[in-house]
C-alpha positions as a LaTeX table, in Angstrom:
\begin{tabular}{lrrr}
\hline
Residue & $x$ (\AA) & $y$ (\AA) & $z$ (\AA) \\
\hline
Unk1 & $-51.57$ & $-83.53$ & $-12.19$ \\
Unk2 & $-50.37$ & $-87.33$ & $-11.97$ \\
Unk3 & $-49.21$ & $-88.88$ & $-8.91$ \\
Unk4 & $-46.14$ & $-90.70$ & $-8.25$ \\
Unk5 & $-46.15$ & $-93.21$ & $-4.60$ \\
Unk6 & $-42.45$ & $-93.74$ & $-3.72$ \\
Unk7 & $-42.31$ & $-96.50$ & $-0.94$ \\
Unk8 & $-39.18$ & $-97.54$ & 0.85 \\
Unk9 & $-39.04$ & $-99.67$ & 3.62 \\
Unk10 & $-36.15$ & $-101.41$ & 5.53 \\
Unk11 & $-37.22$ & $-105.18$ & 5.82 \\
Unk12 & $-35.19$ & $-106.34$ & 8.57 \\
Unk13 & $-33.20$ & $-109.85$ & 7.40 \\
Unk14 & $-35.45$ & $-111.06$ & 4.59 \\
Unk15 & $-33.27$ & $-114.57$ & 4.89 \\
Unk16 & $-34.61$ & $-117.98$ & 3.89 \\
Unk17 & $-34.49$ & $-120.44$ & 6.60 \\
Unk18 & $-32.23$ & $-122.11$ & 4.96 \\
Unk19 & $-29.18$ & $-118.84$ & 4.93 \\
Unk20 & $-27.58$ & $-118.89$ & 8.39 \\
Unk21 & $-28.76$ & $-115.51$ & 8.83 \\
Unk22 & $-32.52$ & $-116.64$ & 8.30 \\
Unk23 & $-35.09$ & $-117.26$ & 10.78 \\
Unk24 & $-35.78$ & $-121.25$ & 11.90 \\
Unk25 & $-38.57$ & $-121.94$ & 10.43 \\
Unk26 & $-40.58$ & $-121.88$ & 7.19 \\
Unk27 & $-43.56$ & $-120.88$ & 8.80 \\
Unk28 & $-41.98$ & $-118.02$ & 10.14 \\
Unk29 & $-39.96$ & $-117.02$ & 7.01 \\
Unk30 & $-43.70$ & $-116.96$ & 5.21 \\
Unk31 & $-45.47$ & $-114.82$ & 7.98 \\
Unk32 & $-42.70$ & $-112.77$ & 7.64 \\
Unk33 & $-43.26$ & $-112.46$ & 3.90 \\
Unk34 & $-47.32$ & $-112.34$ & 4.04 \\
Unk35 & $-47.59$ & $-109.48$ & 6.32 \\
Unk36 & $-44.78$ & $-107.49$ & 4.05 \\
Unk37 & $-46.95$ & $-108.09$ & 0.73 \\
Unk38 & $-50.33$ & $-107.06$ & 2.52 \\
Unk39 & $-48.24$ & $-103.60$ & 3.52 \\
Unk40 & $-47.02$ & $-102.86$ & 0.15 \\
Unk41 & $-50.12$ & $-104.13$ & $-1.56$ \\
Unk42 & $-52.09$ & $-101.83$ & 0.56 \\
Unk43 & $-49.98$ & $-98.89$ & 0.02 \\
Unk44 & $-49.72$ & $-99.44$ & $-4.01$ \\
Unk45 & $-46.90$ & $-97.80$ & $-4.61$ \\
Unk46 & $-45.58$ & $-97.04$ & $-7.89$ \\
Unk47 & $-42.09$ & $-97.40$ & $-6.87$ \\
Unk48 & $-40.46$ & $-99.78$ & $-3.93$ \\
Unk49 & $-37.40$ & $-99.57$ & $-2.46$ \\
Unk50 & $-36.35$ & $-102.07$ & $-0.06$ \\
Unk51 & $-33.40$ & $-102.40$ & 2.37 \\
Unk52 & $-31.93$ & $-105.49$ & 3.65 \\
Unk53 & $-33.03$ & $-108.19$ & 1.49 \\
Unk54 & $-30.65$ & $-110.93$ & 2.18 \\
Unk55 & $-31.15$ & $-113.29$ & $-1.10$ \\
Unk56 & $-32.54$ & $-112.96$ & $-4.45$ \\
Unk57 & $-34.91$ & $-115.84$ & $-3.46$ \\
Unk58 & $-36.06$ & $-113.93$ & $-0.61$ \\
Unk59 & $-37.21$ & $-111.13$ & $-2.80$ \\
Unk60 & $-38.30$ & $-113.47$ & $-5.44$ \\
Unk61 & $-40.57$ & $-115.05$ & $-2.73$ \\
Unk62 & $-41.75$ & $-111.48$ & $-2.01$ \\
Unk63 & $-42.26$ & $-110.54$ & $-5.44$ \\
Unk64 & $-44.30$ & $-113.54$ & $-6.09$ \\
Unk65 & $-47.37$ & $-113.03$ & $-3.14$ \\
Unk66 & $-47.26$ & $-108.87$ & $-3.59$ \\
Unk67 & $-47.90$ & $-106.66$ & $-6.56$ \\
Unk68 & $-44.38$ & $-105.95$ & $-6.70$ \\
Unk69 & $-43.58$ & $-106.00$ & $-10.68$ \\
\hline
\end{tabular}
């Protein structure tokens, strides 16, 4: 039997710094963003769904450090 990991996960304001509703720094914004990835990396899921992504460059930047295809 094959098996399917489903992962969803509400990611609380994934801003840039740069949107008004992101945090105020870069460094933050990128912790933010490395501890996400390890999560998701460490769960491999074969399916993600994320809530509250607040800009396609936020999830970009996501996309980019995880395994997230």
């Amino acid at each position: 039997m094959s098996e399917l990991r489903v992962m969803t996960w509400n990611v609380e304001n994934l801003f840039e710094p740069e949107d008004a509703d992101g945090p105020g720094a870069r460094a933050e914004f990128e912790a933010k963003i490395e501890s996400l990835a390890a999560v998701i990396d460490q769960a491999k899921p074969h399916v993600v769904a994320l809530q509250e992504i607040g800009s396609e460059s936020a999830l970009t930047r996501l996309r980019t450090r995880s395994e997230i295809t």
